[in-house]
ChimeraX commands (.cxc) that place a marker at each C-alpha (Angstrom):
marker #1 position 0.00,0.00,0.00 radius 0.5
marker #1 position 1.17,3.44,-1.16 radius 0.5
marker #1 position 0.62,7.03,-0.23 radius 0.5
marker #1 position -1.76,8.06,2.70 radius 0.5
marker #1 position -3.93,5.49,4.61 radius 0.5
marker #1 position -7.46,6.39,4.35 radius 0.5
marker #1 position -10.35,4.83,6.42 radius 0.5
marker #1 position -11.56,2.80,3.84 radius 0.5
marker #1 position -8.05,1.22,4.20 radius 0.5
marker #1 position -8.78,-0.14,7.36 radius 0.5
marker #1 position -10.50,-3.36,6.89 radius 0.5
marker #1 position -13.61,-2.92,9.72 radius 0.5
marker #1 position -13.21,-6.22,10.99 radius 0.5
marker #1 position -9.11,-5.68,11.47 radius 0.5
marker #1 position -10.13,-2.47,13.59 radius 0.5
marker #1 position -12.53,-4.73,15.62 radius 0.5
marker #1 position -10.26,-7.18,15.35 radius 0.5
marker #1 position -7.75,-4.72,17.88 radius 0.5
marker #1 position -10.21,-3.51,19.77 radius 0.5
marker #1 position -10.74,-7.34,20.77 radius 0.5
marker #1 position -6.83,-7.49,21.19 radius 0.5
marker #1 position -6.18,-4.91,23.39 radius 0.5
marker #1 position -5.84,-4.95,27.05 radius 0.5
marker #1 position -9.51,-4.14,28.89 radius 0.5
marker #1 position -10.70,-2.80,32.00 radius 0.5
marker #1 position -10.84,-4.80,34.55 radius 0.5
marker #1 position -14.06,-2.67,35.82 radius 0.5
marker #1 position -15.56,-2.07,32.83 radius 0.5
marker #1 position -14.01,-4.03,29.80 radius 0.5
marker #1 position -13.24,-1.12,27.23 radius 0.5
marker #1 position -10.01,-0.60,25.76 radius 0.5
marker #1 position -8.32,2.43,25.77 radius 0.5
marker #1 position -7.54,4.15,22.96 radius 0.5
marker #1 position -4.17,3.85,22.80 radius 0.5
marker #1 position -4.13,0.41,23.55 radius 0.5
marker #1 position -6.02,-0.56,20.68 radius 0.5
marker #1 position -3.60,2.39,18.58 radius 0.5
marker #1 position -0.65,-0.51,19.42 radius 0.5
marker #1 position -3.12,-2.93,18.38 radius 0.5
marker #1 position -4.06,-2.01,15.20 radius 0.5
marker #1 position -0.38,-0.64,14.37 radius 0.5
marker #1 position 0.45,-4.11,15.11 radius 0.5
marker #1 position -1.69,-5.77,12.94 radius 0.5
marker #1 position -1.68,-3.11,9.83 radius 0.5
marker #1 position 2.20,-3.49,9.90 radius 0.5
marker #1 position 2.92,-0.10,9.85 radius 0.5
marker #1 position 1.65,3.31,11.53 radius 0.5
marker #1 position -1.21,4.85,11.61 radius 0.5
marker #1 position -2.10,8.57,12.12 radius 0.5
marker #1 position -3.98,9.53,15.63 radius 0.5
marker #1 position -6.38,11.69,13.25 radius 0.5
marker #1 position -7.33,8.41,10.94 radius 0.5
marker #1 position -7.47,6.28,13.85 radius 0.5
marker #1 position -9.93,8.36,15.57 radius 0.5
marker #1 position -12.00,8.85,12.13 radius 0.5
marker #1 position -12.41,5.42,11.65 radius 0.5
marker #1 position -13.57,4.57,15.25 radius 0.5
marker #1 position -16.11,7.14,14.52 radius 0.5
marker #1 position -17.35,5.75,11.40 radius 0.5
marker #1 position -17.52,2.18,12.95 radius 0.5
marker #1 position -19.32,3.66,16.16 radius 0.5
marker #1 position -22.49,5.00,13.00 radius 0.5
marker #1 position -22.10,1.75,11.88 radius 0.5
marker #1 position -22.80,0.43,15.49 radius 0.5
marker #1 position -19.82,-1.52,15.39 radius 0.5
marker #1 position -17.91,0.23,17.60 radius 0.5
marker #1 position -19.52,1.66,21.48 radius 0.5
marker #1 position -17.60,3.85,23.59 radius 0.5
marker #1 position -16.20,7.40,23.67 radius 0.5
marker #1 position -15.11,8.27,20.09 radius 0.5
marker #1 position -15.07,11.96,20.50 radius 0.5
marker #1 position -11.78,11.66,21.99 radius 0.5
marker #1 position -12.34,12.87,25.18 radius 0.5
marker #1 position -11.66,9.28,26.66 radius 0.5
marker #1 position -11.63,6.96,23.96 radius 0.5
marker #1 position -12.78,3.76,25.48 radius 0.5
marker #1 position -14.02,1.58,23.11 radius 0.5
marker #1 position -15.17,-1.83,23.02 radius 0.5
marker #1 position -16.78,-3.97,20.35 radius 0.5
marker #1 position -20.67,-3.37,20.35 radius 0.5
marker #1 position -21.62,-7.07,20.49 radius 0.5
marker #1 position -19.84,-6.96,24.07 radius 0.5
marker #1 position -22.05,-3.94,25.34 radius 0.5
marker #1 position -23.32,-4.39,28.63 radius 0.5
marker #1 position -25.75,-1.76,28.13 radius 0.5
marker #1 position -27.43,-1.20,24.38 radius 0.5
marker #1 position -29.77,1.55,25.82 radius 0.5
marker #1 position -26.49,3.45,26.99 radius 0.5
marker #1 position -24.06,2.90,24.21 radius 0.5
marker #1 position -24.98,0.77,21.32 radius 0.5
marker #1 position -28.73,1.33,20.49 radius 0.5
marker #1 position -28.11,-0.13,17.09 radius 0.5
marker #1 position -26.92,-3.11,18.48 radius 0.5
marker #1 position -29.83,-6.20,17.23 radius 0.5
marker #1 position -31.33,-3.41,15.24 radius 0.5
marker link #1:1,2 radius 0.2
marker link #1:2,3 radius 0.2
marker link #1:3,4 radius 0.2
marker link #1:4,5 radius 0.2
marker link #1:5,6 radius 0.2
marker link #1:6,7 radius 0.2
marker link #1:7,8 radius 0.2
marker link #1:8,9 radius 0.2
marker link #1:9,10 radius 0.2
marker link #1:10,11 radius 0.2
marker link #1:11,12 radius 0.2
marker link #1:12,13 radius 0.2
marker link #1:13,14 radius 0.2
marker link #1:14,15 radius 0.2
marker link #1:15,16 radius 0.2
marker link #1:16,17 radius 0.2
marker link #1:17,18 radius 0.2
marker link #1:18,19 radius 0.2
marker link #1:19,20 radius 0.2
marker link #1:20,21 radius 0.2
marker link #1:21,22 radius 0.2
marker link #1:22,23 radius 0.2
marker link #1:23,24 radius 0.2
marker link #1:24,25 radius 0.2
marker link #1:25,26 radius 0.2
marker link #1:26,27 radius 0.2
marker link #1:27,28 radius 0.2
marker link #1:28,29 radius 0.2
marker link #1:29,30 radius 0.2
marker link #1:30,31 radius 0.2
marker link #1:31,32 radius 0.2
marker link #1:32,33 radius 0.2
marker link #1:33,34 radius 0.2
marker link #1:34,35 radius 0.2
marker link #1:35,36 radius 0.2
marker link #1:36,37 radius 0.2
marker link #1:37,38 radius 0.2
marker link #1:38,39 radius 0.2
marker link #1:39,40 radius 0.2
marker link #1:40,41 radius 0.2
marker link #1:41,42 radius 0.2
marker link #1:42,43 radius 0.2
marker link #1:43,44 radius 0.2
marker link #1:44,45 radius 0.2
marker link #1:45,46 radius 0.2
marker link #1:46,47 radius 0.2
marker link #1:47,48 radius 0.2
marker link #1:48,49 radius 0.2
marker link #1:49,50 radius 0.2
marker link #1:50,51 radius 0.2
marker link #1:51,52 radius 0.2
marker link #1:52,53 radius 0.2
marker link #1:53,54 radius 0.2
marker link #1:54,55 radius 0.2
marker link #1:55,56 radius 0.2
marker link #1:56,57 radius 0.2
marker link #1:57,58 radius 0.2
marker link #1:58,59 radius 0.2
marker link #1:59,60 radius 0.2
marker link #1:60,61 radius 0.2
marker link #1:61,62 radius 0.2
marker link #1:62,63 radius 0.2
marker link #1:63,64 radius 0.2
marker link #1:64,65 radius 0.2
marker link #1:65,66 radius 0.2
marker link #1:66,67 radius 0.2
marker link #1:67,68 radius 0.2
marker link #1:68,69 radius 0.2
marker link #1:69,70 radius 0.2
marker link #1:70,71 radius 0.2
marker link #1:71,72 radius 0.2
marker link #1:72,73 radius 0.2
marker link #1:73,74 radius 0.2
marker link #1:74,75 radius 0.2
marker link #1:75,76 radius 0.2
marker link #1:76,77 radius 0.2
marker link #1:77,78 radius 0.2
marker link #1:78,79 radius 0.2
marker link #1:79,80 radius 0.2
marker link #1:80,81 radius 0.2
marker link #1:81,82 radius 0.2
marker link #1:82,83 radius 0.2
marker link #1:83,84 radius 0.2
marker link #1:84,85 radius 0.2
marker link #1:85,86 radius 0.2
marker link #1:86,87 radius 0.2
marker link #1:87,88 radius 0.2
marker link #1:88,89 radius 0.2
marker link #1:89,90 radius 0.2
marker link #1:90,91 radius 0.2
marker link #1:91,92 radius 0.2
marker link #1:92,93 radius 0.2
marker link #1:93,94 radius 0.2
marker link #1:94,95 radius 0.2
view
């Protein structure tokens, strides 16, 4: 792959994929941010820009995919099927 990574380089399962890898909270289960940045760096083989990381978490939090803080106050994330509370979080989650 050549030039700059775009979100639609990120495969959305391989994001997911990280999210899955990284370490959790004990408490709570959701991965940090910058956790699952070492994750998916990891997996992609090469680096990937804070500012495309944080776009695609967005896009896969639409796609309720993704639950957590994407705004990137806090950035804990954690896969939507693993939501403890849809209502909260992931309302799209079954939809």
């Amino acid at each position: 792959m050549t030039g700059q990574l775009q979100c639609k380089d990120i495969p959305d399962d391989v994001f997911i994929g990280a999210v899955r890898t990284a370490p959790a909270s004990v408490a709570l289960g959701w991965r940090n941010r910058w956790d699952v940045h070492e994750a998916l760096e990891a997996v992609m083989g090469r680096d990937i820009p804070y500012n495309l990381l944080m776009a695609k978490a967005r896009k896969l939090e639409v796609k309720g995919l993704l639950g957590g803080c994407t705004c990137g106050c806090r950035g804990d994330w954690h896969p939507s099927d693993e939501c403890d509370d849809p209502m909260y979080c992931c309302p799209s989650v079954g939809a």
